[in-house]
C-alpha positions as CSV (number, residue, x, y, z in Angstrom):
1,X,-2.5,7.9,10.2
2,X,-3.8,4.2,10.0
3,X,-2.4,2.0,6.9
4,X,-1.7,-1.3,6.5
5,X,1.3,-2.9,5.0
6,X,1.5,-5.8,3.2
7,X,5.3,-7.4,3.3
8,X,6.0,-9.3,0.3
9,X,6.5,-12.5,2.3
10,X,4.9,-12.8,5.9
11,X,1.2,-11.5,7.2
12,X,-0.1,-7.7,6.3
13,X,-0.2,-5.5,9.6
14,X,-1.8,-2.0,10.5
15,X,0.8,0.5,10.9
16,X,1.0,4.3,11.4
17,X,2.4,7.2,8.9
18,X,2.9,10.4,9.9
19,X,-0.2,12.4,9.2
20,X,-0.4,15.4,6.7
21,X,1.5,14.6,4.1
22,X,4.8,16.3,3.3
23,X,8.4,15.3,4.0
24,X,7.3,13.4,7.3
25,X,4.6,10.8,5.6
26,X,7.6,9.9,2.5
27,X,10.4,9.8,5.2
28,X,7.8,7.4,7.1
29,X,6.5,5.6,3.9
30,X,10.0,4.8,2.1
31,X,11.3,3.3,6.0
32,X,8.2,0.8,5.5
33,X,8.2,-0.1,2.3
34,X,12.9,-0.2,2.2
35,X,12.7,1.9,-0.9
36,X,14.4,5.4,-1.7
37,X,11.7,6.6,-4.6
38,X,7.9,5.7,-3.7
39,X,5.0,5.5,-6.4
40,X,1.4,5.7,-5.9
41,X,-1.1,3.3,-7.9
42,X,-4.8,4.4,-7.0
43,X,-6.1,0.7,-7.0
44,X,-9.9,2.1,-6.1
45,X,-11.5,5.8,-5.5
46,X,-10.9,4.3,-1.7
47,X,-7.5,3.1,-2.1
48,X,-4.2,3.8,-3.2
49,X,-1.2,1.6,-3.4
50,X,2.2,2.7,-2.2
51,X,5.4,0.9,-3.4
52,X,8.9,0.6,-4.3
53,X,9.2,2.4,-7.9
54,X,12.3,0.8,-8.3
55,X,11.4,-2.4,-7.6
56,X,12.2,-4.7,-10.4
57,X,15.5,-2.8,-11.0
58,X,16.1,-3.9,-7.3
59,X,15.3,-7.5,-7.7
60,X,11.5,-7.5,-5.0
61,X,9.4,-10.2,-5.4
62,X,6.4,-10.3,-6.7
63,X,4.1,-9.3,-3.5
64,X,1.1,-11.9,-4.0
65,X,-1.3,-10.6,-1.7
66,X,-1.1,-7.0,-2.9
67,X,-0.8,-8.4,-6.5
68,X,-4.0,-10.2,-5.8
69,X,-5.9,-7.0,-4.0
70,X,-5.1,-4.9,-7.3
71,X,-6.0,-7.5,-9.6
72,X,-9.7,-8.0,-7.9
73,X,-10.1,-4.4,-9.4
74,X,-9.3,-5.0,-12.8
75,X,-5.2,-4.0,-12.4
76,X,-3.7,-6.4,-14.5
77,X,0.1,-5.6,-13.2
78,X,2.3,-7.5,-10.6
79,X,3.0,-5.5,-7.2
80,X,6.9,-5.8,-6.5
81,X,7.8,-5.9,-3.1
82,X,6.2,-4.4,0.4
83,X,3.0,-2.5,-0.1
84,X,1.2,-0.1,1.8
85,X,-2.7,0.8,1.2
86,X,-3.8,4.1,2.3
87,X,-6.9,6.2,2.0
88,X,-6.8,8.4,-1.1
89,X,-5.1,11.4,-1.0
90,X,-8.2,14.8,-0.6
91,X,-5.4,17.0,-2.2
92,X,-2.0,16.1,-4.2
93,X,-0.5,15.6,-1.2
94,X,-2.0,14.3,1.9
95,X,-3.1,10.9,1.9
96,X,-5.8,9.7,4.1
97,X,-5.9,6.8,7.1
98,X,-7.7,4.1,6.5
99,X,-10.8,3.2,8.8
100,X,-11.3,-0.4,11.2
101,X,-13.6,-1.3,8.5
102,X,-11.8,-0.3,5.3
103,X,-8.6,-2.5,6.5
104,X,-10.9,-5.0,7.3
105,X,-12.4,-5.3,3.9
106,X,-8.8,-5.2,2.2
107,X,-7.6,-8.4,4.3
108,X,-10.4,-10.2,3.2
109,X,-9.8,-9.9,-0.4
110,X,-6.2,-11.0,0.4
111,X,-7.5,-14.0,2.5
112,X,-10.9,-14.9,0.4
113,X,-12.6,-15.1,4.0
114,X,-16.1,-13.6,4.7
């Protein structure tokens, strides 16, 4: 499954999750993100945040691109450390990739390009 990670400090890249959900897509999605506990934030009916829920209690940074994707929707929170953006999950527990187009039109609300 497509998604694209946005590190705290250095440029957001497309990676792959293991498909389907489950024990596979967490183990995959806490390796990304260095966290033990993961939260979801559904930033958009077309995307959904996934970070560190512990991230203030383990010192991450602000992550100023993510911050600034969420906040173009109305979020008025601070992302802490890296970030992945998925498609929204079509049941409680299987997230969906995201498309060419769809991470296109994330990177430029991070970048402000056309």
């Amino acid at each position: 499954m497509k998604a694209l990670l946005i590190p705290a400090e250095g440029p957001p890249r497309e990676v792959g999750l293991a498909d389907g959900g489950g024990t596979r897509f967490m183990r995959s999605l806490r390796t990304l993100i260095g966290a033990r506990c993961v939260e979801r934030i559904c930033i958009t009916d077309r995307w959904e945040a996934w970070l560190d829920e512990d991230g203030a209690a383990a010192g991450k940074p602000v992550n100023q691109a993510a911050t600034l994707l969420a906040r173009s929707f109305g979020w008025q929170l601070s992302l802490l450390g890296a970030t992945v953006i998925a498609g929204p999950d079509k049941d409680a527990d299987s997230p969906a990739g995201l498309s060419h187009d769809q991470v296109r039109a994330i990177l430029r609300r991070i970048t402000g390009t056309p």
